[in-house]
KEKE-3310 file (N, C-alpha, C; in steps of 0.2 Angstrom, whole numbers, plus 5000, padded with zeros to 4 digits):
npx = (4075:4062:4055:4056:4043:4043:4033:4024:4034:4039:4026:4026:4035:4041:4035:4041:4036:4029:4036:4046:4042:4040:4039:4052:4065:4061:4053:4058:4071:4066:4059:4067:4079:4076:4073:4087:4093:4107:4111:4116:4127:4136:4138:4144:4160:4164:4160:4167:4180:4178:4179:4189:4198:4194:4196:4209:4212:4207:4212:4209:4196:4180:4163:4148:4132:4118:4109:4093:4092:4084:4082:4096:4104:4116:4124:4125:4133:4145:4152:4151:4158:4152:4139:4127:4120:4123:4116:4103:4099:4098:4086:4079:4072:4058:4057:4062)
npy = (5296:5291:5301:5300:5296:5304:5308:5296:5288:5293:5292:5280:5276:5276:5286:5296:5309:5311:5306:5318:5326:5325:5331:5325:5316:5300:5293:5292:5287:5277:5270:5272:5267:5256:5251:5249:5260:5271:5282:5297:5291:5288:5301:5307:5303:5311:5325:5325:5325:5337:5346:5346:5351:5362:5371:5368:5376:5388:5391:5391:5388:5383:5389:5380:5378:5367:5366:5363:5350:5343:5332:5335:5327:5323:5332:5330:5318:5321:5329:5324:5307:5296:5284:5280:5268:5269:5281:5279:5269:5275:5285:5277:5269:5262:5268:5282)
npz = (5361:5375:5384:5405:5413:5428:5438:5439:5443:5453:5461:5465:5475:5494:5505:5514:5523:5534:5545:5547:5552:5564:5583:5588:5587:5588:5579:5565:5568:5571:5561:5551:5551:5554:5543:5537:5536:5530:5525:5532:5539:5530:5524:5534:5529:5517:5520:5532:5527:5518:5529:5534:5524:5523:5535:5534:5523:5527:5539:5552:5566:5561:5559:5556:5546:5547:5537:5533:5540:5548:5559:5567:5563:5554:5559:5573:5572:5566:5575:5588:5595:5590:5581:5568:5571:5587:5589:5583:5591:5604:5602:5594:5607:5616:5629:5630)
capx = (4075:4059:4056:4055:4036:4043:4027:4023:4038:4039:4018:4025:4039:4037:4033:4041:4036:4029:4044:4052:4036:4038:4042:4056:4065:4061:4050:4065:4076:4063:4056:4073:4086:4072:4076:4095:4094:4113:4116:4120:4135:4139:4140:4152:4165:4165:4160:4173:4186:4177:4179:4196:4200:4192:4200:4217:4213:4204:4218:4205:4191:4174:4158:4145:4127:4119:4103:4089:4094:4079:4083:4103:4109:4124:4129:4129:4140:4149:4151:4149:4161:4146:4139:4121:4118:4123:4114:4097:4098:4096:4081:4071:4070:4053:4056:4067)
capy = (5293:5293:5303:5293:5298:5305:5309:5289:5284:5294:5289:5269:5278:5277:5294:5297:5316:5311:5308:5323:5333:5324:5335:5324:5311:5293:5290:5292:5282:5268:5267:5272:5262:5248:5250:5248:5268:5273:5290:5300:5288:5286:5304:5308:5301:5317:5330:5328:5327:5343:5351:5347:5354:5371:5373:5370:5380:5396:5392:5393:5383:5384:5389:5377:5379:5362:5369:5358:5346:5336:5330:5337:5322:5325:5337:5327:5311:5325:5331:5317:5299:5291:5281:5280:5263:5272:5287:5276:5265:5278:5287:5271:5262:5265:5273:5288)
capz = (5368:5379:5392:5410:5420:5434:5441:5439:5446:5461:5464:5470:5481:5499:5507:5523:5525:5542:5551:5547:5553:5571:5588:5590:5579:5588:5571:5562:5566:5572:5552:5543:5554:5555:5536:5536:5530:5533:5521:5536:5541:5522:5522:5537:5527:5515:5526:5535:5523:5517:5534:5537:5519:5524:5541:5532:5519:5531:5546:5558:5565:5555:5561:5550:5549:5543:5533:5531:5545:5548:5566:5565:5565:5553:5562:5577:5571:5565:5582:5594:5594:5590:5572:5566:5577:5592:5591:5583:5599:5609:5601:5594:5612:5618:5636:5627)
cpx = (4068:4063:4054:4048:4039:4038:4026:4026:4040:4030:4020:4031:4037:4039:4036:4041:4035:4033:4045:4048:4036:4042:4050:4059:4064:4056:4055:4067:4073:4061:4063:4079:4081:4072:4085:4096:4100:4117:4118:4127:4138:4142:4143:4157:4166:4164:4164:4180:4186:4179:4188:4201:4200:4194:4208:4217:4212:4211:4214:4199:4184:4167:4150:4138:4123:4108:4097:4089:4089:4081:4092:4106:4118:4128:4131:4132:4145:4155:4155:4155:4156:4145:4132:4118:4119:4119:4106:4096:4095:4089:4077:4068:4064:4050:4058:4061)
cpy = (5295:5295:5298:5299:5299:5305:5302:5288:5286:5292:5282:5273:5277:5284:5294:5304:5316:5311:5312:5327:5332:5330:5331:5319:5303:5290:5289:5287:5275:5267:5268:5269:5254:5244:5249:5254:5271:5279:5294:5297:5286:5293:5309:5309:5310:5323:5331:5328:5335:5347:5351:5351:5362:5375:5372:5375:5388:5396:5393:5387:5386:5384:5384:5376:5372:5362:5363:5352:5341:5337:5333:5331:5319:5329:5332:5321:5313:5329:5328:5310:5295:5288:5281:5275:5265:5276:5285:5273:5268:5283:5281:5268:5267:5270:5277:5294)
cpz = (5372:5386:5398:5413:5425:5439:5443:5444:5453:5466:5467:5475:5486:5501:5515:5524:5533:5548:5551:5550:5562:5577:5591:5586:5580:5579:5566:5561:5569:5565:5548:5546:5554:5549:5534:5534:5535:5528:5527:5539:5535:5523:5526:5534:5521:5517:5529:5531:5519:5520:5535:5531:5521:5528:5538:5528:5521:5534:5551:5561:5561:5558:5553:5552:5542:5541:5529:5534:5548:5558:5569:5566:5563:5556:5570:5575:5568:5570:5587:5592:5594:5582:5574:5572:5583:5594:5590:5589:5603:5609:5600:5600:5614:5624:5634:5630)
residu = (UNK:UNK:UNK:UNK:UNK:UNK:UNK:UNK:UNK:UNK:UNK:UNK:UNK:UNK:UNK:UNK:UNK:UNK:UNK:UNK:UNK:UNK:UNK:UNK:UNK:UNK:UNK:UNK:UNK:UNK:UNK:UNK:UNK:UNK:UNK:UNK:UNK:UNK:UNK:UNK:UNK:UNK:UNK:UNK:UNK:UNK:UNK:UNK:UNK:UNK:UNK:UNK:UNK:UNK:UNK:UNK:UNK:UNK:UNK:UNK:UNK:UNK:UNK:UNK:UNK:UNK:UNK:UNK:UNK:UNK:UNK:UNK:UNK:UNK:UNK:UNK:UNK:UNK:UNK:UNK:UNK:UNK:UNK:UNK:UNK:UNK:UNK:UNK:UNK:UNK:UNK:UNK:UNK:UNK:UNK:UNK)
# end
């Protein structure tokens, strides 16, 4: 079995290092919602069935530190009564 070029293959990728480097996250979610990019509202759905696992299983409520977080956004739809379209709306508009 060949091996797959990694290096290759991630060379055509696109790079979105600059978003994440911004003071704020309107770049975010104006280039990754303008792409249909919905992993943080995909992954709601197991983190909370995570969270509510851990809270039954401690007895307690749960202090959770969400490490690596970018703009915290999981943690806020995590949070908040809100979904990815809600909370990008409100960052991507230009007056924000």
């Amino acid at each position: 079995m060949k091996h797959a070029d990694f290096a290759g293959l991630n060379s055509i990728k696109a790079n979105f290092d600059a978003i994440y480097r911004q003071p704020d996250p309107r770049e975010y979610f104006r280039v990754l919602c303008g792409l249909d990019y919905v992993i943080p509202e995909l992954a709601r759905v197991p983190f909370t069935a995570l969270m509510k696992a851990l809270r039954r299983s401690h007895g307690r409520k749960l202090n959770i530190a969400d490490i690596g977080c970018s703009y915290g956004i999981n943690a806020a739809l995590l949070r908040y009564p809100l979904d990815i379209q809600r909370l990008s709306g409100r960052y991507a508009t230009s007056d924000m």
